[in-house]
N, C-alpha and C positions, 0 to 999 in steps of 0.2 A: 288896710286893717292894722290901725296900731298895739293892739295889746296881744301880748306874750302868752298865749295859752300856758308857758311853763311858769310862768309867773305866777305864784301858786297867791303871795298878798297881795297881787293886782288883782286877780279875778275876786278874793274875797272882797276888795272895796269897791270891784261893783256887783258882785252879786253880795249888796248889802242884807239883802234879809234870806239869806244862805238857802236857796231852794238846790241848790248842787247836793249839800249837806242831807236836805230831806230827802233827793231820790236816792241818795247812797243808802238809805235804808229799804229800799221798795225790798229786796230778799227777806227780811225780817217779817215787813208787812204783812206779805202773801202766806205766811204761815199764819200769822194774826188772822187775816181775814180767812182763810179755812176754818180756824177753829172757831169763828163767829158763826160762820155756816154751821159747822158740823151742833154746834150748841144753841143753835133757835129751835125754837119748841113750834111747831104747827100742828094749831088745835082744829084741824078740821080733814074731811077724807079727801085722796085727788083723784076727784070722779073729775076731769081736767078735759074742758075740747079744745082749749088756747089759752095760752101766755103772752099779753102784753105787759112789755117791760117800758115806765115811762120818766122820763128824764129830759135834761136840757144837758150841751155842752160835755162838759165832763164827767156830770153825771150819767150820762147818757150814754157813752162811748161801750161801756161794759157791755150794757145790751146788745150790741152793733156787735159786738165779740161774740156774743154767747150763739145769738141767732145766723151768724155764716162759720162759726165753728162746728156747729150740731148740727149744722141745715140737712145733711142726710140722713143724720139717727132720729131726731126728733120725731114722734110718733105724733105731733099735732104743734101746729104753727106757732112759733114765738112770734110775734110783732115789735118792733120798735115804736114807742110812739112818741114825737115830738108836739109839743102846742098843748095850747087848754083844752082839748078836749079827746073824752074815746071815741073809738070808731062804735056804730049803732050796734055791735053782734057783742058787743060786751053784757055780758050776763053772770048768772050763777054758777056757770060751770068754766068761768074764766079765772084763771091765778093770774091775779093784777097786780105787779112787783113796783111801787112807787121809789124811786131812785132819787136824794137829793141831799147833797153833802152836807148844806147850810142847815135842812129840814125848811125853809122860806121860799123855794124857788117858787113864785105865783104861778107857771106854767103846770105844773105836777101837783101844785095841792089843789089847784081848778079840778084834777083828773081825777086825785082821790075823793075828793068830794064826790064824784058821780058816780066811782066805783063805788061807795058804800051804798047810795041810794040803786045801783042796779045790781047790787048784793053778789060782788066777784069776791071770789076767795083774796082777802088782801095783804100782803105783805109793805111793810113800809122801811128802809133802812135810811137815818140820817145822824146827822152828829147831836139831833138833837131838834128845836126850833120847832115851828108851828106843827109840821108835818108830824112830830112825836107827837105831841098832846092830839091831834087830830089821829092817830093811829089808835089811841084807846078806844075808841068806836068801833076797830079792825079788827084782823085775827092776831097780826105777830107785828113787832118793830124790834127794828136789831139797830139797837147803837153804836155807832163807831166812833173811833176816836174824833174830838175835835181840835179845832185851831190850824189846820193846813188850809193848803187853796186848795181846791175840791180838785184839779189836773195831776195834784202831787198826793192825791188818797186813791187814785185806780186801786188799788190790790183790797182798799178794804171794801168798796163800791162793786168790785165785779166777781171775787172770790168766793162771799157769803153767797151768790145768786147762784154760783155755778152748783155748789153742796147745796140748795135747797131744791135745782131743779132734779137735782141728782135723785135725792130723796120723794119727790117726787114722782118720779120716773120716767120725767118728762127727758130728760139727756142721760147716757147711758152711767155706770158708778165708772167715770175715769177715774186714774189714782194721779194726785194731784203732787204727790211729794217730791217728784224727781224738778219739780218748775223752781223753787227756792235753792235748790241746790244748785240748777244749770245759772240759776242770776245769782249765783253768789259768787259763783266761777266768775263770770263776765264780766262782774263788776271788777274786779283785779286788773280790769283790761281797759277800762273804760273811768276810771274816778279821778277828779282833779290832781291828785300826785301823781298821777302816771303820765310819765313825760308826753312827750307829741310822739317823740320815735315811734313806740309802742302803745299807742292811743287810739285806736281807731275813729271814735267817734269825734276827737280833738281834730284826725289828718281829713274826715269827712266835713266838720263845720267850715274848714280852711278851704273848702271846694264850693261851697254853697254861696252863691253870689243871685243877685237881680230876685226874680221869682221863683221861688222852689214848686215844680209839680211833681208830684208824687203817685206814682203806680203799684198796683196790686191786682192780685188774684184772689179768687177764693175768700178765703178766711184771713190773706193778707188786704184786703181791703178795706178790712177795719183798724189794720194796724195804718195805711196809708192815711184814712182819717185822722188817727191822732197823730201824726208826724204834722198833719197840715197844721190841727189843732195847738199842737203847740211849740208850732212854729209863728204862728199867731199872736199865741198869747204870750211866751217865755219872750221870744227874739222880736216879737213885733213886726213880722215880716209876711209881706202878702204872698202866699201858699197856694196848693189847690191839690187836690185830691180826684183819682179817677181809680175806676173801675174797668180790668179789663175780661175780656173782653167787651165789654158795652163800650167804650172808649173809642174801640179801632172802627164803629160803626158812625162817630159824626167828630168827636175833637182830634181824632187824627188829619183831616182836612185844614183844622186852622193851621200846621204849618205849611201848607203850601202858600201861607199869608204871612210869615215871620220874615222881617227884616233887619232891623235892626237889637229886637230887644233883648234883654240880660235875661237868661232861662238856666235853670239848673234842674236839669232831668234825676229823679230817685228812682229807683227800680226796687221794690222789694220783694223778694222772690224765697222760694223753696223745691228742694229737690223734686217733690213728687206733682207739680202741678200739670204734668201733659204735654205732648208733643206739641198738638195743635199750638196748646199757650207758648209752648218755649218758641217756636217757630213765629209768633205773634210778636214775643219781647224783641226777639233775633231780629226781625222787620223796622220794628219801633227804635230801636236803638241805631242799627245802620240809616233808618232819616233823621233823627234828631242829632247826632251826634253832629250834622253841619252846620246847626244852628247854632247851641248848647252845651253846655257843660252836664256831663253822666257821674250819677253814683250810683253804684248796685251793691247788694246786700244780700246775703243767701242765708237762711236762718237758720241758725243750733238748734240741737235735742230732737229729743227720740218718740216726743210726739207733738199735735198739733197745739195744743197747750203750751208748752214749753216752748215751739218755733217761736207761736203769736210773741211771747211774752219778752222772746231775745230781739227780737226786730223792733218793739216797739222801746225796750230797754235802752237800744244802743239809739234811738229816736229823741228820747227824752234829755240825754245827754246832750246828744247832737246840738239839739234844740236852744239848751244851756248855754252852751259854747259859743254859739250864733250869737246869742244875747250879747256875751261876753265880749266877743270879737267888735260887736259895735256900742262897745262900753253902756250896755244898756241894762239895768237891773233888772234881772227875767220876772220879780214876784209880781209887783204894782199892775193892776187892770185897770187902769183910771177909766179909760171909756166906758168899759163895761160899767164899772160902780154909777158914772155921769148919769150911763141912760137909766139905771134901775132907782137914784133918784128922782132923775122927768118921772118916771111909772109912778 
């Protein structure tokens, strides 16, 4: 790995269209994106038996948040849903939260379309794009800012959803204000002028070699989602994400088949996830460790909100870095744009 993490105009000429720049603002954002939540107007009552929230990619991820975040308070099921279409029990007394940065993703606007014909309470959030003009037929669309790549808007994608389930009373009134202040903190620890010494997520990209798998618990299994995510997208690097425990029941046997390959084990964790699970990682880490290369991460703040958002903060960077380190421009998705031209 030739480039200098401290090399503060080596990394600007390859991260030519400055996405390091765009996440140094995520703290800012998530205040933004609350107060889009707190200032959507919905005009309709929440007589509510389910929330599906639907999205592609990084539009998507928010939801993935929201529903292993709440999974215990939520007094009636959130759904995630990916693909063109709803599941059949979508109805009237569904809040259908359409998710899509561009407002074009064809996967989500297939969805809204059928939410209106099967008359779900609808919410739409985009920067704009087919899905807004098709929201006039809806209840509310909440405009976000545009011109980012939709992996570098999480806070204004997942924020507004969190204040309106709130409002609804579908997730309890957590108070959101301590999450901007804990990622304003971290960020001081984590932003391209901070040397490698004091960098963590600079001395963790420098660790991440071959394939990155990525582990979580809980409501870290969505932060493990977007570390694969974008590790994919920013660093271009093949990734994978698991679920534990579900995990230790069938992909813990593939290493008893590992030979030769390049593997970088992530652990992301939090103080309060349970003996059983600690005593699961404990297991997982003493057999991979002869394989592979470990990184573990235990997440800030003083709740589950604020953990999620520090794990997946020092993730985003990481991910940068990665890029960085194999001189490769994190923004450009040429694949993805290829295939959305074939469509």
């Amino acid at each position: 790995m030739g480039m200098d993490l401290d090399d503060i105009e080596g990394i600007e000429r390859v991260d030519r269209e400055g996405m390091l720049d765009v996440i140094e603002k995520f703290p800012e954002q998530v205040g933004e994106g609350i107060k889009l939540g707190k200032n959507a107007s919905l005009p309709f009552d929440f007589d509510i038996d389910n929330v599906i929230i639907s999205g592609m990619g990084g539009s998507a991820i928010g939801g993935e948040m929201i529903a292993s975040l709440f999974k215990k308070e939520s007094e009636v099921p959130i759904i995630v849903n990916r693909g063109y279409e709803l599941p059949a029990f979508a109805g009237e007394k569904t809040l259908f939260i359409a998710v899509s940065y561009s407002g074009n993703t064809e996967e989500t606007l297939s969805c809204f379309k059928e939410a209106l014909k099967k008359k779900c309470k609808t919410i739409a959030i985009s920067s704009g794009g087919k899905l807004e003009k098709m929201a006039e037929n809806g209840d509310c669309h909440i405009k976000i800012p545009g011109g980012m790549q939709p992996r570098a808007a999480l806070a204004y994608l997942l924020f507004p959803q969190i204040e309106i389930l709130k409002k609804a009373g579908v997730i309890p009134k957590v108070d959101l204000a301590g999450v901007e202040k804990i990622l304003s903190h971290i960020r001081e620890r984590l932003k391209k002028d901070i040397p490698t010494a004091g960098n963590i997520a600079k001395q963790i990209a420098m660790d991440v070699y071959g394939t990155a798998i990525i582990y979580g618990h809980g409501f870290m299994e969505a932060a493990a989602r977007r570390w694969r995510q974008q590790l994919n997208e920013n660093a271009k690097m093949m990734a994978f994400d698991f679920g534990v425990p579900e995990s230790n029941h069938n992909e813990l046997m593939a290493w008893e088949g590992i030979e030769n390959e390049e593997i970088t084990c992530i652990f992301l964790r939090y103080e309060e996830e349970g003996s059983r699970i600690k005593k699961r990682f404990k297991f997982m880490k003493e057999v991979y460790e002869k394989y592979a290369g470990g990184v573990e991460i235990f997440a800030e703040g003083g709740d589950k909100v604020s953990q999620l958002m520090h794990v997946v903060y020092i993730g985003d960077y990481v991910s940068n870095y990665c890029a960085v380190l194999r001189n490769i421009d994190p923004t450009p998705v040429t694949l993805i744009q290829k295939l959305k031209k074939k469509l």
